[in-house]
Backbone as a ProteinNet text record, in pm:
[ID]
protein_1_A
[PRIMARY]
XXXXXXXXXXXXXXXXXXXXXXXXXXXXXXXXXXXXXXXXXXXXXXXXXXXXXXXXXXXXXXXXXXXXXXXXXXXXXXXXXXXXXXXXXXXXXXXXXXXXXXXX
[TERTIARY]
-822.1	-786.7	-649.6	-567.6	-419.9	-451.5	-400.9	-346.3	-214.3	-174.7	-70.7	-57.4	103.3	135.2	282.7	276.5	387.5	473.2	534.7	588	686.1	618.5	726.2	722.3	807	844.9	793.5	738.2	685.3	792.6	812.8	899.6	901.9	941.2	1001.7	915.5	786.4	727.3	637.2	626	501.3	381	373.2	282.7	117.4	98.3	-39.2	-85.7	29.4	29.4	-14.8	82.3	2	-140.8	-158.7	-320.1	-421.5	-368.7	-458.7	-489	-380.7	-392.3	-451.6	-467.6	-498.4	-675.1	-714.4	-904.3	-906.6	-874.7	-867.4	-862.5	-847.9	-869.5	-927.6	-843	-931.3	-1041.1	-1164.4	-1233.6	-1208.9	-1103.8	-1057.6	-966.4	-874.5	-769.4	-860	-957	-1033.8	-1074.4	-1155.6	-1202	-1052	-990.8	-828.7	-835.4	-832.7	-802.7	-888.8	-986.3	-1063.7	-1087.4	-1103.2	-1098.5	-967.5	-850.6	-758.3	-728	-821.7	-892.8	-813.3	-829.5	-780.8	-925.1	-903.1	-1002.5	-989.9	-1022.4	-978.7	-868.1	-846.8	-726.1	-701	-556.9	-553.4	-387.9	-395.9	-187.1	-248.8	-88.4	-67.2	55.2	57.4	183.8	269.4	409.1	442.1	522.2	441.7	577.2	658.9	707.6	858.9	941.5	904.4	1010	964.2	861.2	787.7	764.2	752.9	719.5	582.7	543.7	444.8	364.7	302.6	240.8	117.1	102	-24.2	-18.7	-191.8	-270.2	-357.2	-365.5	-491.2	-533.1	-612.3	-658.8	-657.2	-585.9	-623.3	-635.1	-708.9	-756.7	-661.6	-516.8	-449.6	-355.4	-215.4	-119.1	-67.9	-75.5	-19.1	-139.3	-237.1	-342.6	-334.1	-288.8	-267.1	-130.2	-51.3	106.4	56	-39.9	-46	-122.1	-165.1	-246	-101	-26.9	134.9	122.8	78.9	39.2	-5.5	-127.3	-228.2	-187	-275.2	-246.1	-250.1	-374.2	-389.4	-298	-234.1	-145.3	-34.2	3.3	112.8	99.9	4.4	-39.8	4.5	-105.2	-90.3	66.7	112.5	276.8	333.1	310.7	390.2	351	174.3	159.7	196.8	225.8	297.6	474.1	525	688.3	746.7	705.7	711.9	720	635.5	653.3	657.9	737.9	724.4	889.4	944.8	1093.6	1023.8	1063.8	1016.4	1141.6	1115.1	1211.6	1192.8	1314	1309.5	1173	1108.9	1000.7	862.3	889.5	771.4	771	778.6	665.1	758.6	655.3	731.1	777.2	906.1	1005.3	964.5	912.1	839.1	856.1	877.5	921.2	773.3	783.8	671.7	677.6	576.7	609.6	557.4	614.8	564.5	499.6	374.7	222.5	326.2	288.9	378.9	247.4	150.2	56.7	-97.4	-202.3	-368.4	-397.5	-546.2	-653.2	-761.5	-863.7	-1024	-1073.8
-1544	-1442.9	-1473.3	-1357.6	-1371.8	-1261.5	-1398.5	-1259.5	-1215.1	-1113.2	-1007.4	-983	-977.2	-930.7	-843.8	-743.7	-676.8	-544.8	-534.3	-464.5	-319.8	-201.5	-85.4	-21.9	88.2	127.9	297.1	341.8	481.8	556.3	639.4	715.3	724.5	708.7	727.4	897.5	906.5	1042.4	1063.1	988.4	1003.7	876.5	811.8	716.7	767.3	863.1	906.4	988.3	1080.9	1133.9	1013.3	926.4	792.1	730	723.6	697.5	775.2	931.8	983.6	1054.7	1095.1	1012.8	917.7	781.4	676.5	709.3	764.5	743.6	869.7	947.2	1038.1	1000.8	868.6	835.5	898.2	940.5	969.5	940.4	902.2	884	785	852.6	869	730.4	725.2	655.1	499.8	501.2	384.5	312.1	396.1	336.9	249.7	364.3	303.2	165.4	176.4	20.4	-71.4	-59.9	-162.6	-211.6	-58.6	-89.3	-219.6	-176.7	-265.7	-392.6	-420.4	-559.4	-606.6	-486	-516.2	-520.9	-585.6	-559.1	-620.4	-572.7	-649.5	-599.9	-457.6	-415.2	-363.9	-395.1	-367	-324.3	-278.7	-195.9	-193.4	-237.9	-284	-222.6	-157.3	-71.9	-120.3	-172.8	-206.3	-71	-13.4	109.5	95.3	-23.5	-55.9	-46.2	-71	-97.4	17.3	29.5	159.8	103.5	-49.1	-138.3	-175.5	-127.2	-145.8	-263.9	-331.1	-496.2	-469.2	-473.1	-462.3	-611	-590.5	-756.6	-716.3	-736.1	-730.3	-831.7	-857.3	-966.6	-899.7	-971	-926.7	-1003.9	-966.6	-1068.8	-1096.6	-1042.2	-1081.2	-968.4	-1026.9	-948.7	-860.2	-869	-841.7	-698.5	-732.5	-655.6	-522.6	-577.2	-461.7	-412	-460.8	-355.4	-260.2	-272.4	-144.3	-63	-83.4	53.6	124.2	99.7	220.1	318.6	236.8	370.5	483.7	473.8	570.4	674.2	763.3	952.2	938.4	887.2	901.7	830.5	695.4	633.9	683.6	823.6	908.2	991.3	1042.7	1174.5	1093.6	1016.2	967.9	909.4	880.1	825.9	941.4	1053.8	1202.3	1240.2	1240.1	1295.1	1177.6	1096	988.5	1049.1	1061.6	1044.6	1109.9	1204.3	1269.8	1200.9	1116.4	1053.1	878.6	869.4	712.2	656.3	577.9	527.2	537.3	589.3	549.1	517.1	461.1	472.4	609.1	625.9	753.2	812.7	698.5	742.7	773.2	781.1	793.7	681.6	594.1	462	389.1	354	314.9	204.1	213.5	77.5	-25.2	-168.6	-259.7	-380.8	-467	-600.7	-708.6	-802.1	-904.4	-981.9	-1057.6	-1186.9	-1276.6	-1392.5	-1488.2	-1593	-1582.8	-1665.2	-1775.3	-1892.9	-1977	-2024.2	-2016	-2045.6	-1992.6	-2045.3	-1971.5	-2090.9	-2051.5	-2111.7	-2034.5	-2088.5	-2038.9	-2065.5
-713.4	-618.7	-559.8	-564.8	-528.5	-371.8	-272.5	-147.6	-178.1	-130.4	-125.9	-9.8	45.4	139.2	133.1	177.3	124.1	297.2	318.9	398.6	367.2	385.1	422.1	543.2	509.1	617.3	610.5	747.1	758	867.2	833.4	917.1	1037.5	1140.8	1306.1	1336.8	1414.1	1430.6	1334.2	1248	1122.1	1127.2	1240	1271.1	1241.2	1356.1	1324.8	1209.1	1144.9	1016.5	909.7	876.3	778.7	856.4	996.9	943.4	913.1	974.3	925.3	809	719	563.8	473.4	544	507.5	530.3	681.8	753.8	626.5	526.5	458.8	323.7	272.5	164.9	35.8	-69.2	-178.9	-223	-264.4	-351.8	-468.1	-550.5	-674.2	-657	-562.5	-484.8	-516.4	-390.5	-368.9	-507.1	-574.9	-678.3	-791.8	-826.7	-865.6	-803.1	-698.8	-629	-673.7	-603.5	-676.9	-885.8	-948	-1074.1	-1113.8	-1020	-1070.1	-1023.6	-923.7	-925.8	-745.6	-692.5	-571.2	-435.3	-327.2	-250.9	-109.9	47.4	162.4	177.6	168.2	151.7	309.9	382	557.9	552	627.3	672.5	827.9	867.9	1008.6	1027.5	1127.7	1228.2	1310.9	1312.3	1414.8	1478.7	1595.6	1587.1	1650.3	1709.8	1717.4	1654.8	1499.2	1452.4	1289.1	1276.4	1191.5	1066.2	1093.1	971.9	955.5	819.8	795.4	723	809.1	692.6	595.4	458	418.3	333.3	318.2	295.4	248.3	101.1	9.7	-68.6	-107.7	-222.8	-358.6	-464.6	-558.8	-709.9	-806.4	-916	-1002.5	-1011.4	-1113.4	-1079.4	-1023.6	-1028	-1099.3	-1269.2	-1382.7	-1400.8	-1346.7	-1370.2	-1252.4	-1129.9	-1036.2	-1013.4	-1106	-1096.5	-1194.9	-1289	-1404.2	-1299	-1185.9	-1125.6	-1060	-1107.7	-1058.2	-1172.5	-1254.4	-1425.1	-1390.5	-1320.4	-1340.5	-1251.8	-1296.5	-1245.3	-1119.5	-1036.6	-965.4	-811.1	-868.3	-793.7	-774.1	-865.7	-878.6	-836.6	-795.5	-775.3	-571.6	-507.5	-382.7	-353.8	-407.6	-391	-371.9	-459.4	-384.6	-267.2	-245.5	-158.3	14.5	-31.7	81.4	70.5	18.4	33	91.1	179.2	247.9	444.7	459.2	547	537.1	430.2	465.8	384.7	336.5	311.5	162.5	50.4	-115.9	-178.7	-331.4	-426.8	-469.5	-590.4	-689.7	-701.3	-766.1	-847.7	-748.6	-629.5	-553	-489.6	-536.4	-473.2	-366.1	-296.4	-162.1	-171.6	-89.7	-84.7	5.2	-114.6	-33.1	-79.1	4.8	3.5	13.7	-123.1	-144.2	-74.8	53.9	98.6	71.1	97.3	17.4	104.4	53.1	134	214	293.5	379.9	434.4	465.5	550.5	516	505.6	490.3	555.2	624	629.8	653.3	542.3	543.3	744.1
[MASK]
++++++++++++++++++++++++++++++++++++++++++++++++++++++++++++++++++++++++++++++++++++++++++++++++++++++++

């Protein structure tokens, strides 16, 4: 199990719009996630600064960048880009951090 921690950014006035998006979750979305071996999945708000922290666990990195493949991760990346900072292709502009600290 790999943690993940990764940070973007949601737009200035689009705070409660992304969560309530998010308490709105696909179905289709969720399962994606997990099939691709993700799970413990959390996003954190700072709206100071409109940076967003997320923290998931997941079984194999190599295994959860191919869930950017699928329809459905494409399909939710449009329907996000609208309120949040993305690249070209949809997907949101997000910076990997790198673990520094755990304890069980």
């Amino acid at each position: 199990m790999v943690r993940k921690g990764i940070v973007m950014k949601v737009y200035e006035g689009f705070h409660e719009e992304y969560q309530r998006r998010h308490s709105q979750i696909w179905p289709e979305m969720v399962n994606m996630i997990h099939e691709y071996g993700a799970k413990n999945y959390s996003i954190f708000l700072d709206k100071e600064t409109n940076t967003l922290f997320g923290y998931l666990e997941i079984e194999d990195e190599e295994k959860w960048n191919k869930s950017s493949e699928t329809e459905i991760c494409q399909k939710w990346w449009a329907y996000m880009k609208d309120i949040m900072k993305t690249n070209a292709d949809n997907s949101p502009v997000s910076v990997d951090l790198k673990e520094v600290f755990h304890m069980d």
